[in-house]
N, C-alpha and C positions, 0 to 999 in steps of 0.2 A: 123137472125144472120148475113145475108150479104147484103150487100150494092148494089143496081142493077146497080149502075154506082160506077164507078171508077177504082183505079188498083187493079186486081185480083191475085198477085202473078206471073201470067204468064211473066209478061215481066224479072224473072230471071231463070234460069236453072240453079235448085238445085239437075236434077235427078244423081242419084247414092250417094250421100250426106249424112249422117245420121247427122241426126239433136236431140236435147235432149232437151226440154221443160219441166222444172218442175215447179210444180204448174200451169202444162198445160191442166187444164180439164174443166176452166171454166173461163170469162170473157174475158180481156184481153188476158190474155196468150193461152186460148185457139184460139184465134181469130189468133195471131202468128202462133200455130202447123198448122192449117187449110192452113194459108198462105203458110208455107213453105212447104208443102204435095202436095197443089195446083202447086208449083212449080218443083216438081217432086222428092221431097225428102221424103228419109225413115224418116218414128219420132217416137219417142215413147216419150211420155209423162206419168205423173207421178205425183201424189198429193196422200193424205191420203185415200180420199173416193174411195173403189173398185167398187162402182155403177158408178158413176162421170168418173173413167179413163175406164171402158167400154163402156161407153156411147160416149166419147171422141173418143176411138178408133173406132167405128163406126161410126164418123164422118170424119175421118180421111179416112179409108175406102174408104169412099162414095167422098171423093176428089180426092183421087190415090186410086183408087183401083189396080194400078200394084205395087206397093211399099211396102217395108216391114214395116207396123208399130207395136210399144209394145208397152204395159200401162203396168205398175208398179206401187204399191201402197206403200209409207213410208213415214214417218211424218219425216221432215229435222231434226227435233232437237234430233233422233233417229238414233245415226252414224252407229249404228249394222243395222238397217235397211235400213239405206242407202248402206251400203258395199252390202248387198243381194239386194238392187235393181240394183247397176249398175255393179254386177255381171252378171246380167241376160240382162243388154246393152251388156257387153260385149261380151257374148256367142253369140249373133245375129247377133252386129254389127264390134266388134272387136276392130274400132276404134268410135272419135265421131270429129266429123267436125266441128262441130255448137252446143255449148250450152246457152240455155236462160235458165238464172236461175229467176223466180220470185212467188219462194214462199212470201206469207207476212200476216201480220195479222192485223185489226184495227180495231178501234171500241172509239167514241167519251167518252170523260172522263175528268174533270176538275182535273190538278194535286192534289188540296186537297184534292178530292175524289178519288183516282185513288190509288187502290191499289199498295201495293210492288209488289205483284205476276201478277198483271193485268202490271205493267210497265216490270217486268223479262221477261211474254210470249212474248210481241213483241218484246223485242230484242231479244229474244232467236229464235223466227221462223224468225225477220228480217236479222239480221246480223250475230248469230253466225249459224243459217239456211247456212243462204248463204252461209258464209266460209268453213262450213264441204259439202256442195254440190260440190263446188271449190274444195273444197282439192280431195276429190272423184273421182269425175270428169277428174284431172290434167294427172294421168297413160294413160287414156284413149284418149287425145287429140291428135290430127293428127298434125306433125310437119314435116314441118313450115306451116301457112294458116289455125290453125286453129282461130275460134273466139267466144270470149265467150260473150255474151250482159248478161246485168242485167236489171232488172225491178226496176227503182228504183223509187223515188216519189219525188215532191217537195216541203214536207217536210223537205227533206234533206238540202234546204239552205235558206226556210221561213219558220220562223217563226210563227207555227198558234193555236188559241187556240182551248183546247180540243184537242191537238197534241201532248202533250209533249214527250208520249211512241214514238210514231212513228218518231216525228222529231230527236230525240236522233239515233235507230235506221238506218236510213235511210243517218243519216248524214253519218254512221261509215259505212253504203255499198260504198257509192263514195271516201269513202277516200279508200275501198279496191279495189275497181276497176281501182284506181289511184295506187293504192302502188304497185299491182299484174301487171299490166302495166307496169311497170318498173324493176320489176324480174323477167316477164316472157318473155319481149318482146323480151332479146335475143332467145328465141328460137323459134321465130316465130308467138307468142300467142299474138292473138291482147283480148282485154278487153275493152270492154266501157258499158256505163249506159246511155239507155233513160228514163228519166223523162216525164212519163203523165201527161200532165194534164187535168183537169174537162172531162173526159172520160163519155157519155151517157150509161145506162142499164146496169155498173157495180154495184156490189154488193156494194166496197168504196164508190162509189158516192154517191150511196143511203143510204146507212148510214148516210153521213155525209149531207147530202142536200135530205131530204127524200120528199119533198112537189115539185108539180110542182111549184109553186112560188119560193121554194128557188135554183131550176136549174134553172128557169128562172132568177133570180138574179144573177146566178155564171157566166150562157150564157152573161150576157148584161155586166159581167166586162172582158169579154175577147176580145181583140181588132178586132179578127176577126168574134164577134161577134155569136160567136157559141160553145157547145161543144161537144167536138170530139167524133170519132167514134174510135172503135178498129179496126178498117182497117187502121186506121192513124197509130197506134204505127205499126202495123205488118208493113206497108210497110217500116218505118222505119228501122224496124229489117233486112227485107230481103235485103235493099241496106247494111249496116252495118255489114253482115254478108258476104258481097258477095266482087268480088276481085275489082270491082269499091270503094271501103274504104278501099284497102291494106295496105294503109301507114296513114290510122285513130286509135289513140290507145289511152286510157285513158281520152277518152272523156266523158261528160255528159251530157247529148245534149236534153234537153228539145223541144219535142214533145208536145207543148199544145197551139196553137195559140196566143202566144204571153203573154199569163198569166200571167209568173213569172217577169212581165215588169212591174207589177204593182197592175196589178185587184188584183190578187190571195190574197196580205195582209187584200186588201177592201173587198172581198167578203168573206173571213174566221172569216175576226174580224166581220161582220155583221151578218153571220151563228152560231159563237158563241153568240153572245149577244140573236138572238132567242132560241137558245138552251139551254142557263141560263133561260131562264124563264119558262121552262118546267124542270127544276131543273136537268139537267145533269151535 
Protein backbone atom coordinates (compact mmCIF):
# COMPACT_ATOMS: atom_id res chain seq x y z
CA UNK A 1 0.00 0.00 0.00
CA UNK A 2 3.03 2.47 0.50
CA UNK A 3 5.55 3.68 -1.43
CA UNK A 4 9.21 3.21 0.07
CA UNK A 5 10.36 6.53 -1.24
CA UNK A 6 8.76 9.60 -1.19
CA UNK A 7 6.69 12.10 0.96
CA UNK A 8 5.30 10.44 3.85
CA UNK A 9 2.96 12.86 5.32
CA UNK A 10 5.42 13.71 7.81
CA UNK A 11 6.63 16.92 6.36
CA UNK A 12 3.00 18.55 7.69
CA UNK A 13 1.82 18.78 11.40
CA UNK A 14 -1.67 17.85 11.42
CA UNK A 15 -1.50 16.50 15.26
CA UNK A 16 -4.37 17.62 17.33
CA UNK A 17 -6.61 18.11 13.84
CA UNK A 18 -9.47 16.00 13.28
CA UNK A 19 -9.71 15.19 9.89
CA UNK A 20 -13.10 13.28 8.24
CA UNK A 21 -12.55 11.11 5.18
CA UNK A 22 -15.54 9.49 3.50
CA UNK A 23 -15.42 6.87 1.39
CA UNK A 24 -12.07 6.54 3.30
CA UNK A 25 -11.67 2.78 3.56
CA UNK A 26 -10.29 1.99 0.42
CA UNK A 27 -8.09 3.15 -2.48
CA UNK A 28 -7.53 6.49 -2.90
CA UNK A 29 -9.04 7.87 -0.14
CA UNK A 30 -7.86 5.51 2.06
CA UNK A 31 -4.31 6.34 1.02
CA UNK A 32 -5.43 10.18 2.16
CA UNK A 33 -6.79 9.05 5.93
CA UNK A 34 -3.39 7.08 6.29
CA UNK A 35 -1.62 10.25 5.17
CA UNK A 36 -3.09 12.52 7.35
CA UNK A 37 -2.96 10.18 10.60
CA UNK A 38 0.57 9.78 9.53
CA UNK A 39 0.80 13.39 10.01
CA UNK A 40 -0.46 13.42 13.32
CA UNK A 41 -3.96 13.77 12.89
CA UNK A 42 -7.19 12.36 14.48
CA UNK A 43 -9.59 10.67 11.44
CA UNK A 44 -12.28 8.85 11.37
CA UNK A 45 -13.42 7.54 8.23
CA UNK A 46 -16.46 6.16 6.77
CA UNK A 47 -17.93 4.27 3.74
CA UNK A 48 -20.80 1.69 3.71
CA UNK A 49 -18.99 -1.66 4.39
CA UNK A 50 -18.50 -2.17 8.31
CA UNK A 51 -15.59 -4.82 7.61
CA UNK A 52 -13.73 -2.13 5.11
CA UNK A 53 -13.94 1.02 7.93
CA UNK A 54 -12.69 -1.59 10.64
CA UNK A 55 -10.07 -2.62 8.73
CA UNK A 56 -9.43 0.99 7.88
CA UNK A 57 -9.24 1.87 11.38
CA UNK A 58 -6.64 -0.49 12.16
CA UNK A 59 -4.77 0.96 9.63
CA UNK A 60 -4.99 4.03 10.78
CA UNK A 61 -4.14 2.78 14.26
CA UNK A 62 -0.97 1.31 13.25
CA UNK A 63 0.02 4.98 11.56
CA UNK A 64 -0.82 7.00 14.85
CA UNK A 65 -1.36 4.94 17.30
CA UNK A 66 -1.52 8.08 19.86
CA UNK A 67 -4.50 9.79 17.89
CA UNK A 68 -8.04 9.45 18.26
CA UNK A 69 -9.50 7.60 15.10
CA UNK A 70 -13.45 6.48 14.23
CA UNK A 71 -14.99 4.51 11.38
CA UNK A 72 -18.52 4.99 10.86
CA UNK A 73 -20.59 3.03 8.45
CA UNK A 74 -23.41 4.95 6.04
CA UNK A 75 -24.24 4.96 2.52
CA UNK A 76 -24.16 9.00 1.54
CA UNK A 77 -27.38 8.76 -0.29
CA UNK A 78 -29.00 7.71 3.15
CA UNK A 79 -29.29 11.44 5.00
CA UNK A 80 -30.78 9.55 8.21
CA UNK A 81 -27.73 7.70 8.22
CA UNK A 82 -25.74 10.23 7.68
CA UNK A 83 -27.00 12.52 10.55
CA UNK A 84 -26.23 9.29 13.04
CA UNK A 85 -22.79 9.04 11.49
CA UNK A 86 -21.68 12.48 12.13
CA UNK A 87 -23.47 12.51 15.13
CA UNK A 88 -21.09 10.13 16.45
CA UNK A 89 -17.95 12.79 14.83
CA UNK A 90 -19.35 14.86 16.87
CA UNK A 91 -19.60 13.32 20.28
CA UNK A 92 -15.53 12.47 19.80
CA UNK A 93 -14.53 15.26 18.04
CA UNK A 94 -16.70 18.16 18.52
CA UNK A 95 -15.52 19.89 15.82
CA UNK A 96 -14.04 18.81 12.14
CA UNK A 97 -10.88 20.76 10.62
CA UNK A 98 -10.50 18.85 7.46
CA UNK A 99 -13.08 17.09 5.38
CA UNK A 100 -12.34 14.91 2.24
CA UNK A 101 -15.37 13.97 0.90
CA UNK A 102 -14.92 11.23 -2.01
CA UNK A 103 -17.51 8.87 -1.97
CA UNK A 104 -18.33 7.79 -5.87
CA UNK A 105 -19.45 5.09 -7.94
CA UNK A 106 -18.55 3.75 -11.58
CA UNK A 107 -18.64 1.33 -13.68
CA UNK A 108 -18.24 1.28 -17.66
CA UNK A 109 -21.66 1.46 -19.87
CA UNK A 110 -22.51 2.63 -23.39
CA UNK A 111 -25.28 5.41 -22.89
CA UNK A 112 -27.72 3.11 -25.01
CA UNK A 113 -27.27 0.55 -22.93
CA UNK A 114 -27.02 2.15 -19.74
CA UNK A 115 -29.85 1.97 -17.78
CA UNK A 116 -32.21 5.01 -16.21
CA UNK A 117 -31.48 3.58 -12.64
CA UNK A 118 -27.73 2.59 -13.42
CA UNK A 119 -27.26 6.55 -14.60
CA UNK A 120 -29.65 7.89 -11.17
CA UNK A 121 -27.05 5.72 -8.79
CA UNK A 122 -24.15 7.58 -9.87
CA UNK A 123 -25.40 10.71 -9.67
CA UNK A 124 -27.21 9.95 -6.64
CA UNK A 125 -23.78 8.53 -4.54
CA UNK A 126 -21.75 11.31 -6.86
CA UNK A 127 -23.25 14.44 -6.45
CA UNK A 128 -26.31 14.57 -4.47
CA UNK A 129 -23.81 11.98 -2.05
CA UNK A 130 -21.58 14.70 -1.90
CA UNK A 131 -23.98 17.54 -1.17
CA UNK A 132 -25.83 15.93 1.72
CA UNK A 133 -22.20 14.99 3.25
CA UNK A 134 -21.40 18.90 2.75
CA UNK A 135 -24.50 19.84 4.14
CA UNK A 136 -23.91 17.47 7.16
CA UNK A 137 -20.81 18.14 7.61
CA UNK A 138 -21.22 22.33 7.45
CA UNK A 139 -22.51 22.61 11.69
CA UNK A 140 -19.49 20.89 12.41
CA UNK A 141 -16.64 22.81 10.65
CA UNK A 142 -14.07 24.87 12.59
CA UNK A 143 -14.16 28.58 11.66
CA UNK A 144 -12.37 30.15 10.08
CA UNK A 145 -9.34 27.49 8.72
CA UNK A 146 -11.45 25.03 8.08
CA UNK A 147 -11.10 23.10 4.53
CA UNK A 148 -12.93 20.82 2.80
CA UNK A 149 -11.26 18.86 -0.50
CA UNK A 150 -13.47 16.73 -2.87
CA UNK A 151 -12.43 13.71 -4.77
CA UNK A 152 -13.35 14.53 -7.86
CA UNK A 153 -12.43 12.94 -11.48
CA UNK A 154 -11.81 14.04 -14.91
CA UNK A 155 -14.78 13.22 -16.02
CA UNK A 156 -15.97 16.27 -14.88
CA UNK A 157 -14.59 18.33 -17.93
CA UNK A 158 -13.70 15.29 -20.68
CA UNK A 159 -15.39 14.00 -22.34
CA UNK A 160 -15.19 10.03 -22.32
CA UNK A 161 -16.92 7.10 -23.59
CA UNK A 162 -18.65 4.71 -21.59
CA UNK A 163 -18.64 7.79 -19.19
CA UNK A 164 -21.67 9.46 -19.49
CA UNK A 165 -23.12 8.69 -15.75
CA UNK A 166 -19.96 9.67 -14.33
CA UNK A 167 -19.23 12.66 -16.54
CA UNK A 168 -22.67 14.26 -15.83
CA UNK A 169 -22.01 13.63 -12.18
CA UNK A 170 -18.76 14.66 -11.60
CA UNK A 171 -19.27 17.72 -13.85
CA UNK A 172 -22.04 18.95 -11.10
CA UNK A 173 -19.29 18.20 -7.95
CA UNK A 174 -16.95 21.01 -9.40
CA UNK A 175 -19.56 23.30 -10.06
CA UNK A 176 -20.44 22.72 -6.28
CA UNK A 177 -17.14 22.97 -4.88
CA UNK A 178 -17.15 26.32 -7.02
CA UNK A 179 -20.52 27.61 -5.83
CA UNK A 180 -20.00 26.51 -1.95
CA UNK A 181 -16.56 28.47 -2.32
CA UNK A 182 -18.20 31.31 -2.82
CA UNK A 183 -20.91 31.06 0.11
CA UNK A 184 -19.00 29.77 2.32
CA UNK A 185 -15.64 31.60 1.85
CA UNK A 186 -16.85 34.40 4.03
CA UNK A 187 -16.76 32.46 6.84
CA UNK A 188 -13.47 31.02 6.57
CA UNK A 189 -14.23 27.77 4.54
CA UNK A 190 -11.99 27.14 1.93
CA UNK A 191 -13.34 24.27 -0.66
CA UNK A 192 -11.49 22.72 -3.55
CA UNK A 193 -11.51 19.56 -5.79
CA UNK A 194 -8.43 17.47 -6.82
CA UNK A 195 -8.86 15.56 -9.92
CA UNK A 196 -7.03 12.11 -10.30
CA UNK A 197 -5.97 11.01 -12.85
CA UNK A 198 -4.94 7.30 -14.19
CA UNK A 199 -4.45 6.43 -10.45
CA UNK A 200 -2.43 2.53 -10.32
CA UNK A 201 -4.24 -0.45 -8.10
CA UNK A 202 -7.57 1.37 -7.88
CA UNK A 203 -10.61 -0.26 -8.05
CA UNK A 204 -11.72 2.75 -11.06
CA UNK A 205 -8.73 2.09 -12.95
CA UNK A 206 -9.29 -1.38 -13.16
CA UNK A 207 -12.42 -1.36 -14.20
CA UNK A 208 -12.05 0.86 -16.71
CA UNK A 209 -8.46 -0.45 -18.04
CA UNK A 210 -8.73 -4.02 -16.65
CA UNK A 211 -5.51 -5.63 -18.96
CA UNK A 212 -1.90 -4.82 -18.24
CA UNK A 213 -1.90 -3.59 -21.89
CA UNK A 214 -4.53 -1.26 -21.57
CA UNK A 215 -2.59 0.54 -18.23
CA UNK A 216 0.09 0.34 -20.18
CA UNK A 217 -1.61 2.33 -23.08
CA UNK A 218 -3.29 4.85 -20.54
CA UNK A 219 0.82 5.05 -18.80
CA UNK A 220 2.30 5.87 -22.43
CA UNK A 221 -0.48 8.78 -23.06
CA UNK A 222 0.51 10.70 -20.06
CA UNK A 223 3.33 13.02 -20.63
CA UNK A 224 5.04 12.21 -17.64
CA UNK A 225 4.93 9.01 -18.71
CA UNK A 226 3.53 7.17 -15.90
CA UNK A 227 0.48 6.37 -13.74
CA UNK A 228 0.11 7.63 -10.43
CA UNK A 229 0.22 6.43 -7.31
CA UNK A 230 -2.28 7.32 -4.29
CA UNK A 231 0.41 8.97 -2.35
CA UNK A 232 0.22 11.50 -5.26
CA UNK A 233 -3.36 12.62 -4.53
CA UNK A 234 -2.71 12.34 -0.56
CA UNK A 235 -0.01 14.60 -0.67
CA UNK A 236 -2.02 16.82 -2.62
CA UNK A 237 -4.71 16.75 -0.03
CA UNK A 238 -2.26 17.32 2.77
CA UNK A 239 -0.74 20.66 1.34
CA UNK A 240 -4.47 21.81 0.33
CA UNK A 241 -5.62 21.27 3.62
CA UNK A 242 -2.80 22.84 5.35
CA UNK A 243 -2.24 26.88 6.05
CA UNK A 244 0.55 26.80 3.11
CA UNK A 245 -3.00 27.05 0.62
CA UNK A 246 -4.71 29.67 2.99
CA UNK A 247 -5.83 31.77 0.46
CA UNK A 248 -6.54 28.65 -2.24
CA UNK A 249 -10.31 28.21 -2.56
CA UNK A 250 -12.43 26.83 -5.44
CA UNK A 251 -9.96 25.39 -7.14
CA UNK A 252 -9.89 22.11 -9.31
CA UNK A 253 -6.67 21.17 -9.54
CA UNK A 254 -5.86 18.11 -11.52
CA UNK A 255 -3.38 15.85 -9.95
CA UNK A 256 -2.65 13.44 -12.97
CA UNK A 257 0.76 14.03 -14.75
CA UNK A 258 -0.20 16.06 -17.15
CA UNK A 259 -3.38 13.99 -18.70
CA UNK A 260 -6.09 16.04 -18.98
CA UNK A 261 -3.45 18.15 -21.51
CA UNK A 262 -4.37 15.76 -23.97
CA UNK A 263 -3.76 11.78 -23.55
CA UNK A 264 -6.79 11.36 -21.48
CA UNK A 265 -9.36 12.02 -24.69
CA UNK A 266 -6.66 9.50 -26.78
CA UNK A 267 -6.47 6.89 -24.30
CA UNK A 268 -10.41 6.79 -23.33
CA UNK A 269 -11.68 6.93 -26.95
CA UNK A 270 -9.03 3.87 -27.48
CA UNK A 271 -10.35 1.90 -24.13
CA UNK A 272 -13.71 2.39 -25.36
CA UNK A 273 -13.43 1.10 -28.87
CA UNK A 274 -11.70 -2.14 -27.00
CA UNK A 275 -14.47 -2.28 -24.90
CA UNK A 276 -17.14 -2.10 -27.73
CA UNK A 277 -15.89 -5.12 -28.94
CA UNK A 278 -16.42 -7.12 -25.94
CA UNK A 279 -20.02 -5.69 -26.19
CA UNK A 280 -20.09 -3.15 -23.18
Amino acid sequence: MFDDKGFDGKGFDYTGKNVVVVGGTSGINLQVAIQFASAGANVAVASRSIDKVNAAVELLNQANPNAKHLGVSFDVRDNDALTVGFAKIADLYGHIDVLVSGAAGNFPASAAKLSNNGFKSVIDIDLIGSFQVLKQAYPLLSRPNASIIQISAPQAYIAMPLQVHVCAAKAGVDMLTRTLALEWGVEGIRINSIVPGPIADTEGFNRLAPSDEMQQRVANSVPLKRNGKGQDIANAALFLASDMASYITGVVLPVDGGWSLGGASIAMTELGDIAAKHGL
